[in-house]
One Martini backbone bead per residue (centre of mass of N, CA, C, O) as a GRO file, in nm:
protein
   69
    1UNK     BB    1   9.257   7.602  14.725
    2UNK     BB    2   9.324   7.316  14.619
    3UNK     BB    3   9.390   7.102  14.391
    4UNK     BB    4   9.285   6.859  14.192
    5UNK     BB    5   9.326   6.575  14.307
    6UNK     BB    6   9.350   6.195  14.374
    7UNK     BB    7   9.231   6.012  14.607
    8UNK     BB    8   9.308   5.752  14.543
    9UNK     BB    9   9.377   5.588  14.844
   10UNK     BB   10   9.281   5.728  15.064
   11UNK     BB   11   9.283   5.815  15.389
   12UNK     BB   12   8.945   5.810  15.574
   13UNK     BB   13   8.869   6.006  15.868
   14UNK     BB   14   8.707   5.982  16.161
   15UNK     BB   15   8.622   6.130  16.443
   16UNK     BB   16   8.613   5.981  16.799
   17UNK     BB   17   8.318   6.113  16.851
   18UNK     BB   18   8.177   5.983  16.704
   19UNK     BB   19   7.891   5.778  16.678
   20UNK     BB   20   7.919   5.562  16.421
   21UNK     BB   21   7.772   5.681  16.203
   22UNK     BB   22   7.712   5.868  15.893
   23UNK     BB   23   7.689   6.167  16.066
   24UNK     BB   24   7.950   6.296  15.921
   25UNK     BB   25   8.294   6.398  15.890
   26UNK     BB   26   8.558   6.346  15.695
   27UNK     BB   27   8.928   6.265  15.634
   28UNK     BB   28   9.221   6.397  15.432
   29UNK     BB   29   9.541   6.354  15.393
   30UNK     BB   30   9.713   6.566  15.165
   31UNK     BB   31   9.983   6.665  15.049
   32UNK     BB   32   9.840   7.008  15.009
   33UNK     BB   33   9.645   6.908  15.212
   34UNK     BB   34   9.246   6.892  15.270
   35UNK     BB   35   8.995   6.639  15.287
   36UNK     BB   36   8.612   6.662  15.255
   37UNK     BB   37   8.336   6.418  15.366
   38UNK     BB   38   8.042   6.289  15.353
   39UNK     BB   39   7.956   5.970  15.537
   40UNK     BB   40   7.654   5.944  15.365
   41UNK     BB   41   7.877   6.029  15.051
   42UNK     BB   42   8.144   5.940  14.933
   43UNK     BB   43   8.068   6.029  14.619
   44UNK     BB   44   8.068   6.313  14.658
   45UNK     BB   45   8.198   6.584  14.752
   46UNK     BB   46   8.481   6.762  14.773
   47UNK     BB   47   8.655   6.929  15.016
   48UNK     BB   48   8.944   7.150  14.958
   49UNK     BB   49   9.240   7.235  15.133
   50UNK     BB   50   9.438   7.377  15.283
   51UNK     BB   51   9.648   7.421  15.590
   52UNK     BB   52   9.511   7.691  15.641
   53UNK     BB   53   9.232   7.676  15.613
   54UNK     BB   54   9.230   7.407  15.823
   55UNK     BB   55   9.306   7.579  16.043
   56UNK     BB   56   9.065   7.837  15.982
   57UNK     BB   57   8.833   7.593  16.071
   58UNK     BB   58   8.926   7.517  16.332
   59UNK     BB   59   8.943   7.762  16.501
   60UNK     BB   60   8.622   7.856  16.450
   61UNK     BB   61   8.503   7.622  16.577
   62UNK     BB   62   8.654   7.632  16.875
   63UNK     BB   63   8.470   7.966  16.884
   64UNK     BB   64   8.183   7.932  16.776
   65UNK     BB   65   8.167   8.040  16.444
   66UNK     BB   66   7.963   7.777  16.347
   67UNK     BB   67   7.691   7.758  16.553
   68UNK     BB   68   7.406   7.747  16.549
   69UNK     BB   69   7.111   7.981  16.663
   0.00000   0.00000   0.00000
């Protein structure tokens, strides 16, 4: 997991298929990962990641080992 980072002024992106409303989740790139936070919350926890952990959770998702069943 990243180190506690700041965040003040990172830029927090939503992927192109969100429906447009809060009902996803954001993404910052920082200097030494990748920052996760809730767009219904934005004030809430940060997952923060390594760019390790932030490709396999990539992978997973894309393998469909995340997917509720």
């Amino acid at each position: 997991m990243v180190a506690n980072t700041d965040l003040t002024g990172v830029e927090w992106r939503k992927s192109s298929y969100s429906g447009g409303g809060n009902d996803c989740v954001e993404v910052a790139f920082i200097g030494d990962g990748i920052a996760v936070r809730d767009s219904k919350n934005p004030q809430g926890g940060v997952l923060r990641l390594s760019g390790q952990e932030w490709d396999a959770l990539l992978a997973a998702a894309r393998a469909g080992e995340l997917d509720l069943h």
